[in-house]
ZAFI-134776 format. One line per field, with one value per atom (N, C-alpha, C): residue number from 1; residue in one letter; atom name; x, y, z. Coordinates in Angstrom, 3 decimals, decimal comma. Each point is the difference from the previous one (the first is absolute). Layout:
! ZAFI-134776
k = [NUM	...]
r = [A	...]
a = [CA	...]
x = [X	...]
y = [Y	...]
z = [Z	...]
This chain:
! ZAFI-134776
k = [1	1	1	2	2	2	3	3	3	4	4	4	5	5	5	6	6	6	7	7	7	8	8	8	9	9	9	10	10	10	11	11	11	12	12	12	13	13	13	14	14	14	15	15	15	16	16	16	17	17	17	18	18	18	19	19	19	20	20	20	21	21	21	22	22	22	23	23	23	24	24	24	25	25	25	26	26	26	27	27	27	28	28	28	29	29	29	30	30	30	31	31	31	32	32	32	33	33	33	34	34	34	35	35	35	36	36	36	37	37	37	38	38	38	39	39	39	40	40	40	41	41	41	42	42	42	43	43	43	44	44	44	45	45	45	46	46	46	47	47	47	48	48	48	49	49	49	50	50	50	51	51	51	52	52	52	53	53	53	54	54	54	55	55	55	56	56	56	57	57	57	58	58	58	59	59	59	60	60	60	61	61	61	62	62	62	63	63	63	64	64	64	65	65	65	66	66	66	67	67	67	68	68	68	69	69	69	70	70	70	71	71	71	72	72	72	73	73	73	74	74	74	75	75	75	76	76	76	77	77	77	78	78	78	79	79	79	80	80	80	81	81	81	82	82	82	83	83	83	84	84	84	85	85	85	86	86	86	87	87	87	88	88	88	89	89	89	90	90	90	91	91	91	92	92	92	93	93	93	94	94	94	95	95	95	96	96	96	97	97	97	98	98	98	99	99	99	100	100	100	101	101	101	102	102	102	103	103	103	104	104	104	105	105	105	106	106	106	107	107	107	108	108	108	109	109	109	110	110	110	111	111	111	112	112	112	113	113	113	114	114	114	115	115	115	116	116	116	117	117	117	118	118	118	119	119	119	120	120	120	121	121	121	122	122	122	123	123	123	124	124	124	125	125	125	126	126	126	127	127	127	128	128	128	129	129	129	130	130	130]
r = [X	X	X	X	X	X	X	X	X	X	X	X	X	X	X	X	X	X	X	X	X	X	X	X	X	X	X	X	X	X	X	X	X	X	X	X	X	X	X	X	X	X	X	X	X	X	X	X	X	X	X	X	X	X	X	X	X	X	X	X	X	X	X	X	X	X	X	X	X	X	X	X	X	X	X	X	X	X	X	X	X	X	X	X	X	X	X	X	X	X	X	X	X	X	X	X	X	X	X	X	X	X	X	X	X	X	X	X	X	X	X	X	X	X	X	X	X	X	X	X	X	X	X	X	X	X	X	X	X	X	X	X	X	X	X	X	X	X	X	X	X	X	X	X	X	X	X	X	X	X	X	X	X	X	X	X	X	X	X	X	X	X	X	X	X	X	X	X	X	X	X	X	X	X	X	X	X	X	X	X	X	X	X	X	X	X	X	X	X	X	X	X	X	X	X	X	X	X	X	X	X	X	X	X	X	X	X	X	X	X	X	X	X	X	X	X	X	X	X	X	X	X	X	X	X	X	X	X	X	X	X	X	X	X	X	X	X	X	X	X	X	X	X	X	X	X	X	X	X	X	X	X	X	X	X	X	X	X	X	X	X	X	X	X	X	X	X	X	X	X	X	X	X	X	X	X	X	X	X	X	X	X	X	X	X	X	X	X	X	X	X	X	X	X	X	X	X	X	X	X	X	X	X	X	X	X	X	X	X	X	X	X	X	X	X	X	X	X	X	X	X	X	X	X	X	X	X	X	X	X	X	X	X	X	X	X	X	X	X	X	X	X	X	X	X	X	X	X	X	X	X	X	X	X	X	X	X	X	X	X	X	X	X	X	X	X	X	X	X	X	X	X	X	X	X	X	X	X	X	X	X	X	X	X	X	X	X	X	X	X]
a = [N	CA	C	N	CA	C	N	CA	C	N	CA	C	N	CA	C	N	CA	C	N	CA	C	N	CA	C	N	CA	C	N	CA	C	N	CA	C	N	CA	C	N	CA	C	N	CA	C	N	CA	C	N	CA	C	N	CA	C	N	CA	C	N	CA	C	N	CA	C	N	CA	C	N	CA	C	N	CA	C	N	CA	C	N	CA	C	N	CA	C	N	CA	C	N	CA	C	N	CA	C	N	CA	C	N	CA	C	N	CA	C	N	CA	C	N	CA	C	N	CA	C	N	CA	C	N	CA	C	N	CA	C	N	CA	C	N	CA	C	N	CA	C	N	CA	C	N	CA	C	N	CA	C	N	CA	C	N	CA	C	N	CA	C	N	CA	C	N	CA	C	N	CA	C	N	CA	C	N	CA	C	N	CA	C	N	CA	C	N	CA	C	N	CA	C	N	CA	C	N	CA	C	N	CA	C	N	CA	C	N	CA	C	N	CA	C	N	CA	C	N	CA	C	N	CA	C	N	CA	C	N	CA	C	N	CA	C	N	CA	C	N	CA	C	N	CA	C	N	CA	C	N	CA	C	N	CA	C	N	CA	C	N	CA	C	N	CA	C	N	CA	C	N	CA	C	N	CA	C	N	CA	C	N	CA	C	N	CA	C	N	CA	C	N	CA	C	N	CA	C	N	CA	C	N	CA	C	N	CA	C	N	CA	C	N	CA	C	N	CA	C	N	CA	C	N	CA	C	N	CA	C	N	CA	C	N	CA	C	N	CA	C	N	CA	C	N	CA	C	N	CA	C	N	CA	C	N	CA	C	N	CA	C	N	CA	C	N	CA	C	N	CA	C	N	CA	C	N	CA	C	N	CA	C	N	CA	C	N	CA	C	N	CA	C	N	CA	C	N	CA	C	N	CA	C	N	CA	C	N	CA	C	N	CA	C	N	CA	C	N	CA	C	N	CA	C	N	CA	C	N	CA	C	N	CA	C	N	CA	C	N	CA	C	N	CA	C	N	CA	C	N	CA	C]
x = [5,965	-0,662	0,134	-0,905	0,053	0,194	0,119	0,778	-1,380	-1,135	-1,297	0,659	0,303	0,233	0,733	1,755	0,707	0,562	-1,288	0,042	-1,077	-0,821	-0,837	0,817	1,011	0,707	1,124	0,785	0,480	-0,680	-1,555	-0,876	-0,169	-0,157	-0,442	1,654	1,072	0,969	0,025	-0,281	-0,137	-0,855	-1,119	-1,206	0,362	0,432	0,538	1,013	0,844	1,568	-0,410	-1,388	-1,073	-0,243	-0,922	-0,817	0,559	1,324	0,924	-0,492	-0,119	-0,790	2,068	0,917	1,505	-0,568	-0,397	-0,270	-0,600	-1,020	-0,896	1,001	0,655	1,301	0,830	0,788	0,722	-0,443	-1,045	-0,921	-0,122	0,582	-0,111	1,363	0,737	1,481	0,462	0,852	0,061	1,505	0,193	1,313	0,878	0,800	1,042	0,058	-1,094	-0,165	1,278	0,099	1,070	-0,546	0,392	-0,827	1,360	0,271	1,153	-0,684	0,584	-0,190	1,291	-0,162	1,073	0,332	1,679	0,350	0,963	0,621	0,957	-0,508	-1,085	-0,551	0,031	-0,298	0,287	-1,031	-1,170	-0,663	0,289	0,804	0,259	0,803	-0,023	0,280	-0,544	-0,057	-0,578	-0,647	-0,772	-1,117	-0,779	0,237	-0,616	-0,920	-0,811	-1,715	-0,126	0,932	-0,395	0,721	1,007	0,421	-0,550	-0,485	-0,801	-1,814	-0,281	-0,968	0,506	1,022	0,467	0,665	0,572	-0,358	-1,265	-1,191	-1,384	-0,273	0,014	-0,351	0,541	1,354	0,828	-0,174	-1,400	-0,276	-1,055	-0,953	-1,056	0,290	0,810	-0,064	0,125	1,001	0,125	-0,423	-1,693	-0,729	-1,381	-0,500	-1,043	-1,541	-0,019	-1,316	-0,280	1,735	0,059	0,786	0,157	0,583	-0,591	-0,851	-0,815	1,000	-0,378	0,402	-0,554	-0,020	-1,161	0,123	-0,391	0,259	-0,776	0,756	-0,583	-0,061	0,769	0,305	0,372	-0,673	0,365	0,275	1,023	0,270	0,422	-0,547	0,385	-0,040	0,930	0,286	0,601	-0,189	0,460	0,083	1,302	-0,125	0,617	0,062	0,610	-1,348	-0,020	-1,026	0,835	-0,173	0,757	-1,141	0,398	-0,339	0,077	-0,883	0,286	-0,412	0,622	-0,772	0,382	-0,859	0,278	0,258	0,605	0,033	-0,568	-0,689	-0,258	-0,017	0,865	0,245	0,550	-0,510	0,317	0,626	1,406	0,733	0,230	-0,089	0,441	0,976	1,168	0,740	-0,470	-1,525	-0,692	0,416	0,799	-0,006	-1,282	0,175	-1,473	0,788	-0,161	0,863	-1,473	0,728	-0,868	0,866	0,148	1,027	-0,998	0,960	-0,658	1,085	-0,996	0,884	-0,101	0,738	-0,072	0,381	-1,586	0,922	0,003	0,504	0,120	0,366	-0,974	-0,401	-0,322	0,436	-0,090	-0,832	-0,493	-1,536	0,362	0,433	-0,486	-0,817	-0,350	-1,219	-0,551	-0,429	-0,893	0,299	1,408	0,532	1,192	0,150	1,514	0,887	1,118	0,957	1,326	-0,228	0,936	-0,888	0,920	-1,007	1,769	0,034	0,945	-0,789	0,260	-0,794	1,190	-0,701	0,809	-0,886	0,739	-0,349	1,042	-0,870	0,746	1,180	1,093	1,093	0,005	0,388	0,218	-1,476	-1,256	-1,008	0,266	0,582	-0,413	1,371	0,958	1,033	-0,489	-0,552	-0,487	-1,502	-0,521	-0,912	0,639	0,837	0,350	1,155	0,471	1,447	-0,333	1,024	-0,414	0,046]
y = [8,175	-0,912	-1,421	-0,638	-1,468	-1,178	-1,174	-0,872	0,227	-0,284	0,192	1,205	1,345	0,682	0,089	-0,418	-0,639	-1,107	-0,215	-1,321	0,712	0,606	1,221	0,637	0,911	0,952	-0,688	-1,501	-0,774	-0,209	-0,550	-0,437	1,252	1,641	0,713	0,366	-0,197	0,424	-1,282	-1,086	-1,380	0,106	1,008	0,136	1,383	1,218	0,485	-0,128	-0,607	-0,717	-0,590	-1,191	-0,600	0,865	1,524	0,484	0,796	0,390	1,342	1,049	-0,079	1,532	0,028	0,423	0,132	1,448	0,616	1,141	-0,497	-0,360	-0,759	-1,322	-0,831	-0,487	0,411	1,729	0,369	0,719	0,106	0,264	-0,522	-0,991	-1,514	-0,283	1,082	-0,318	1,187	-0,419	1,642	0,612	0,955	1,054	-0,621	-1,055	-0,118	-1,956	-0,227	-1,283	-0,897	-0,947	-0,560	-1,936	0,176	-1,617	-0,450	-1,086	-1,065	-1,062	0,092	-1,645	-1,019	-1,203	-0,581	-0,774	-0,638	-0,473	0,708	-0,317	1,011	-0,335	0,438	0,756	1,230	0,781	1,067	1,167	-0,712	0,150	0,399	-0,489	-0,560	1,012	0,652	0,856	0,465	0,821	1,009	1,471	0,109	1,496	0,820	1,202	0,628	0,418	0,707	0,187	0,561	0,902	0,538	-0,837	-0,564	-0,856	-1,138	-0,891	-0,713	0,656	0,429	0,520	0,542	0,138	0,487	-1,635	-1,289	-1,059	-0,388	-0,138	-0,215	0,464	1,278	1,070	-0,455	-0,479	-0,584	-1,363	-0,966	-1,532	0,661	1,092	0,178	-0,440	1,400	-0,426	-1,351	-0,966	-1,544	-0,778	0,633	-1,292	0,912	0,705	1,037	-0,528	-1,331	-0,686	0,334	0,306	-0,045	-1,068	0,544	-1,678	0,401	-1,749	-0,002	-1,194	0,890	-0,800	-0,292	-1,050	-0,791	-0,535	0,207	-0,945	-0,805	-0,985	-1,376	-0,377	0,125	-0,195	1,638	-0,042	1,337	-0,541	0,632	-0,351	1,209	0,091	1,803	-0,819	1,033	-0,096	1,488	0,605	1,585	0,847	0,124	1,113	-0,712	-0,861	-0,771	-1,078	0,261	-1,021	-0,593	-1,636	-0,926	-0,081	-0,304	0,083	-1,174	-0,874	-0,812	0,339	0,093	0,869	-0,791	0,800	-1,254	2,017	-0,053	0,701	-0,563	0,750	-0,265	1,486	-0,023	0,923	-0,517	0,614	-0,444	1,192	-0,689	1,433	0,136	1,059	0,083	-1,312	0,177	-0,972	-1,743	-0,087	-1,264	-0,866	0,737	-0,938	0,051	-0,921	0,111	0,392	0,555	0,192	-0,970	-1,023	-0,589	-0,512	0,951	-0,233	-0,387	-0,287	-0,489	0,621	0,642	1,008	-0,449	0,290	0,262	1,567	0,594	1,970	-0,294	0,634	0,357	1,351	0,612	1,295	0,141	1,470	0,720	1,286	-0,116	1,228	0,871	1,295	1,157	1,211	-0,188	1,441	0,313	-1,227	0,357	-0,611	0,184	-0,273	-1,127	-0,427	-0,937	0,326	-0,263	0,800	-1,080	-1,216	-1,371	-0,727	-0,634	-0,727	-1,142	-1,138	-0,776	-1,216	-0,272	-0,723	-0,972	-1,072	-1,139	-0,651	-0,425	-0,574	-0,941	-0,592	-0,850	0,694	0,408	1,054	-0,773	-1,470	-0,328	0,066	0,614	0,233	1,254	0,851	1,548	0,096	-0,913	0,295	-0,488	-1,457	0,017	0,732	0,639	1,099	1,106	0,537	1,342	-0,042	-0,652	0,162	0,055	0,703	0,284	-1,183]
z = [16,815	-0,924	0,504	-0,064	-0,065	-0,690	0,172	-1,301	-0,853	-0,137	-1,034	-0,812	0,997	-0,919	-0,951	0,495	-0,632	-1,413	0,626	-1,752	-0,733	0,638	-1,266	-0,768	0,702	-0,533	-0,486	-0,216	-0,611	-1,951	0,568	-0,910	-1,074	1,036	-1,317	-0,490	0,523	-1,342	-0,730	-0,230	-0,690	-1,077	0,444	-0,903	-1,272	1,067	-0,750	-1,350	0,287	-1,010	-0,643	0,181	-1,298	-0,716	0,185	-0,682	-0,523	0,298	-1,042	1,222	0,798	0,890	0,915	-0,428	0,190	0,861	-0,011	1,376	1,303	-0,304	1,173	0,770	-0,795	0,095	1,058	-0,339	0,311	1,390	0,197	1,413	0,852	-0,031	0,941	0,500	-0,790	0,745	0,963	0,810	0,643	-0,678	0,485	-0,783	-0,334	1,245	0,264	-0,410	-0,269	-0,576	-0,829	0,301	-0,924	-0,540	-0,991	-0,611	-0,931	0,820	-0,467	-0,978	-1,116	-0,572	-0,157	0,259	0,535	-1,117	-0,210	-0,947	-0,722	-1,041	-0,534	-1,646	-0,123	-1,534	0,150	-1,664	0,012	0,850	0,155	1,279	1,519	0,338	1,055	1,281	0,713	0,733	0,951	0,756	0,947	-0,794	0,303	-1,065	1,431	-0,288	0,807	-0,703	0,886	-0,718	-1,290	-0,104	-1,524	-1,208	0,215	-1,091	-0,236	1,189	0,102	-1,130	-0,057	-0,537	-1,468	0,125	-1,357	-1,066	0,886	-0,339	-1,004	1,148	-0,378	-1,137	-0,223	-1,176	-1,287	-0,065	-0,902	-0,583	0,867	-0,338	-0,951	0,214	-0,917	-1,212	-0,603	-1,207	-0,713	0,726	-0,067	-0,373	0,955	0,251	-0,068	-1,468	0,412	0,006	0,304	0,662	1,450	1,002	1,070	0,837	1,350	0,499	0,998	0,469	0,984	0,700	1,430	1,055	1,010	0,453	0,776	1,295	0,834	1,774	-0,100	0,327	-0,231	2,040	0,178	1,659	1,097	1,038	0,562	1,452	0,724	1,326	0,867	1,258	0,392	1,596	0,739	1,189	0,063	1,241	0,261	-1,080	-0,372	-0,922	-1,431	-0,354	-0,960	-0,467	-1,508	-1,072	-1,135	0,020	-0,832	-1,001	-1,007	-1,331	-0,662	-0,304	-1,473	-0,816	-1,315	-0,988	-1,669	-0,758	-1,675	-0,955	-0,962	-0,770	-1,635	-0,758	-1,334	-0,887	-1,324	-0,774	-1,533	-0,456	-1,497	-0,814	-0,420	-0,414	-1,222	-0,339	-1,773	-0,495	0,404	-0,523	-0,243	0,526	-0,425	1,409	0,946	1,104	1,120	0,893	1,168	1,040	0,853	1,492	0,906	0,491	1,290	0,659	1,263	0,693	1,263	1,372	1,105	1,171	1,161	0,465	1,787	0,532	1,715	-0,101	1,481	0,287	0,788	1,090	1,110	0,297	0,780	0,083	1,331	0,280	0,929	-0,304	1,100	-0,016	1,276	-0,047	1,007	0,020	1,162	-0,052	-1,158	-1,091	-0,828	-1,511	-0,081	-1,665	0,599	-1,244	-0,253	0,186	0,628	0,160	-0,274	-0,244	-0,563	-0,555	-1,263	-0,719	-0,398	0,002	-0,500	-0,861	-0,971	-1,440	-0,230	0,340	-0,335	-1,098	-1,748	-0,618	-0,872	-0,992	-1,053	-0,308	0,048	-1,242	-0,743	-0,571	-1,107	-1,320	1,150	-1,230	-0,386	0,718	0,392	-1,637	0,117	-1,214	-0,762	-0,746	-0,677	-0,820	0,853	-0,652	-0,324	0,475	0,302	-1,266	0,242	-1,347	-0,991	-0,903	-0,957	-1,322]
């Protein structure tokens, strides 16, 4: 694959995680996939593909408008695509989630296979807490 392809297959799990499509999502990652979010919220760890997805599944109910997430900036060289990205979600509890993100991602032979998410934590706690 090539970087075009690369930030495609970046773009459609981005598009996916907007639209609630959490399979089509999960297609874009490969087996052995792992996605860090950085910071020490309750968020915040290393997730391999299925918990990672089992995460996601768990914002629905939250936020059952959805949470769309957006690339605002894309940057690709070999096998790695940087990410600027905006989040928007509106959650039961009357809060907004608009957070603002850096990924950095790694792409092989087809799917994701690293994903590291650098964002706000002090928004990610104040939405998230109870």
């Amino acid at each position: 694959m090539g970087i075009e392809d690369n930030k495609a297959l970046v773009e459609r799990l981005f598009a996916a995680i907007s639209s609630g499509r959490l399979e089509e999502a999960y297609d874009t990652l490969a087996d052995d996939a792992t996605w860090w979010v950085g910071g020490k919220t309750t968020l915040s760890g290393t997730y391999a593909k299925p918990q990672f997805m089992e995460l996601l599944g768990g914002i629905a109910p939250q936020a059952p408008k959805g949470l769309a997430l957006t690339p605002v900036a894309m940057t690709a060289e070999g096998d790695r695509v940087a990410v600027e990205a905006t989040s928007y979600a509106e959650f039961n509890n009357g809060r907004v989630y608009q957070n603002e993100y850096h990924f950095a991602i790694v792409v092989r032979n087809g799917r994701i296979v690293s994903v590291r998410e650098y964002l706000d934590t002090e928004h990610v706690t104040a939405t998230f807490a109870p």
